[in-house]
N, C-alpha and C positions, 0 to 999 in steps of 0.2 A: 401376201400383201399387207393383211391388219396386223402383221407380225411386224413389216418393217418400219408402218408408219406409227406403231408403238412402242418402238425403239428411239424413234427419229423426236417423238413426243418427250421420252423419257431422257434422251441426249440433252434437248432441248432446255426441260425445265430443271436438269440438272444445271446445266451451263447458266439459266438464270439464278440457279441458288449459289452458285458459286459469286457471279457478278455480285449478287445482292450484301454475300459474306465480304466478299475483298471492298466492297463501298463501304460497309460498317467498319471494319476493319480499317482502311481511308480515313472515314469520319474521327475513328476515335484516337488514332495519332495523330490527325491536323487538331486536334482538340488539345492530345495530351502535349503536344509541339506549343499551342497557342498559352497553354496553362505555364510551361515552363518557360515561354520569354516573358509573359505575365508579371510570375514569379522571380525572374531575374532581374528586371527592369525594377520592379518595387523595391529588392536588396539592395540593387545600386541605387538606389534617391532615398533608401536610411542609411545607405555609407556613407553616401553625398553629408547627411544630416548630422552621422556622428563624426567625420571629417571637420565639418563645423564644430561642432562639438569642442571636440580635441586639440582644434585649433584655439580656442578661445581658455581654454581650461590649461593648457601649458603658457601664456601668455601671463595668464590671470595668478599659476603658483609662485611664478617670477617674483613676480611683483608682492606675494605674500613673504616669500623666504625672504627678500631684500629689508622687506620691513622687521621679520624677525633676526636678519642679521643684526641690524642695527637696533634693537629690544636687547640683542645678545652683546653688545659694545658696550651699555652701559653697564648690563648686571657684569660683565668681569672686569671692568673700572672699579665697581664699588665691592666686589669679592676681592678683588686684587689691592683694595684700600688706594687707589687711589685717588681720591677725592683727597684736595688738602683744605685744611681747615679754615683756611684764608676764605677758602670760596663762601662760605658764611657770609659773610662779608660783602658778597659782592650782591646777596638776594635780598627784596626788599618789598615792601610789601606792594610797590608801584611797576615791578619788574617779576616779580613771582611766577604768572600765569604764562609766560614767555619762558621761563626756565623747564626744558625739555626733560632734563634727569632729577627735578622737584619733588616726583610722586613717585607710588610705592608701583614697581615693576610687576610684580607677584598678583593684582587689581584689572590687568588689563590680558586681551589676545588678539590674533587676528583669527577670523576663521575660514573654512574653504571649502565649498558643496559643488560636486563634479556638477555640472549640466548635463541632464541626464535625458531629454528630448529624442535623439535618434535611440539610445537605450530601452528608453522604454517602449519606440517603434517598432524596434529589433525584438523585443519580450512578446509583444502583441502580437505580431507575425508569427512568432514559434509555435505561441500559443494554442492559434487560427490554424500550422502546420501550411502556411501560403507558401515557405519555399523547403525547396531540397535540402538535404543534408550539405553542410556549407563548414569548412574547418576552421574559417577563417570568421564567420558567425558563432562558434562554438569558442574561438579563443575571445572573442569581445565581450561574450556573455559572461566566461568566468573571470574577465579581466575586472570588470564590475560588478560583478556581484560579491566577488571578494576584497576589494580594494573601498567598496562605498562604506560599509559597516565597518573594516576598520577607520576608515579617516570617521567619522561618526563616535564611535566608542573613545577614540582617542582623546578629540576634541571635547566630548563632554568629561573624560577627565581632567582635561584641564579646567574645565567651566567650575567642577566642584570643588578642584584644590582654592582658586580663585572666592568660591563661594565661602570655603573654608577661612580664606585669609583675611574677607573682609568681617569677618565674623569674630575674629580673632581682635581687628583692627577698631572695633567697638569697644574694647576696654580703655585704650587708650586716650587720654585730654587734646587731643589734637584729630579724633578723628572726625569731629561736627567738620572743622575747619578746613580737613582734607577733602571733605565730600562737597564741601560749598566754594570748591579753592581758593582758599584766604590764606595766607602767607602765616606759617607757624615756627618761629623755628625748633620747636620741639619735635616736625616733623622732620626736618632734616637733619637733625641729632640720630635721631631712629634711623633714618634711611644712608647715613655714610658713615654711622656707629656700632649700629648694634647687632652683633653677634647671631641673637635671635632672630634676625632680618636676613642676614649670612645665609642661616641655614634654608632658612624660606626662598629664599632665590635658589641656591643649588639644589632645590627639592625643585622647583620652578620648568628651572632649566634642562631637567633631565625629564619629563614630561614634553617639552615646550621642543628644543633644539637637538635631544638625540633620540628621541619618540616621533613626536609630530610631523618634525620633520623632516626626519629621514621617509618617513612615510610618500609626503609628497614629494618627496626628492626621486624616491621610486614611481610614484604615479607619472611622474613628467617621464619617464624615463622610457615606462611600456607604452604609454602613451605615441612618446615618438616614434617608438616599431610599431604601434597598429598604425599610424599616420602612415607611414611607408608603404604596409600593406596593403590598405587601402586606396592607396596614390593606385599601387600597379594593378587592384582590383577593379577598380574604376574606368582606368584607362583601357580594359580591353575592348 
């Protein structure tokens, strides 16, 4: 008899260790289940955020290339010589400041810094290790972290060639007046004449229109295939 009812004791409190293991067991998938929609739901509201992102930054390069197209209209008018001489003529010192191709090309740029908001989300997350191995987080991070330092490096060469030219433009009798824009025509002798200024533009240009450029011409371009992926990531 104290045989069987210490079977029936040992049945017993085996079957509660079991209950107690399969509860634990319960608890820590509804846990590791609540961590992983956690984690997903947070991915999706920084894709939401580089979505934005991406959307504003393809927008925004448009609108820088259109301007450098037209930066690039003039300098091969005035590589191509054709500015005629007449037009002299037609600048004055009451009309100067309205004359768009006046000033030295080589002095100005536009510049372009991604928005980097859901990126840097995206960085902080990894960091933290808040979600899963994710392919499509893995291509946005090397799509940025390699695309920001070159548009950065690029662009401050341009800044220095610039720095360079104004530098240059100090020796000049006419650069007080370029900088105060006062109508000179010694300035526009320079800028539809000289040879020197030739070569400054086409040093300009190959930094400017087949560097810089192109660059962001490529960022719009990954850009719109992460937008894509994103759309279908989103949407599940």
């Amino acid at each position: 008899m104290k045989e069987n009812k210490t079977g029936k004791y040992l049945k017993y409190a085996i079957g509660e260790i079991i209950l107690v293991v399969i509860g634990i067991l319960l608890a820590l998938q509804i846990n590791n289940w609540n961590s992983e929609y956690k984690a997903d739901k947070n991915l999706k509201e920084i894709y939401k955020q580089i979505q934005t992102d991406l959307k504003v930054d393809t927008a925004r390069i448009e609108r820088v290339i259109v301007k450098y197209d037209e930066k690039d209209k003039i300098i091969q008018d005035i590589l191509d010589k054709k500015i005629k001489l007449s037009f002299y003529d037609t600048i004055t010192s009451m009309n100067y400041k309205d004359c768009s191709i006046c000033r030295p090309e080589t002095t100005y740029s536009y510049n372009f810094k991604p928005i980097i908001k859901g990126y840097n989300l995206l960085k902080e997350t990894n960091s933290l290790t808040e979600i899963k191995k994710d392919s499509l987080a893995d291509y946005i991070n090397d799509f940025y972290s390699q695309i920001i330092p070159r548009i950065d490096n690029q662009y401050q060469d341009i800044q220095n060639i610039i720095f360079e030219n104004i530098k240059n433009y100090q020796k000049h009798s006419w650069f007080s007046d370029w900088y105060e824009r006062k109508y000179n025509k010694e300035l526009l002798i320079f800028l539809f004449e000289s040879e020197i200024y030739r070569k400054e533009l086409s040093r300009f240009n190959i930094y400017t229109k087949h560097i810089f450029i192109g660059t962001l011409k490529n960022y719009k371009i990954r850009a719109t295939e992460i937008l894509k992926l994103l759309e279908q990531e989103i949407e599940k």
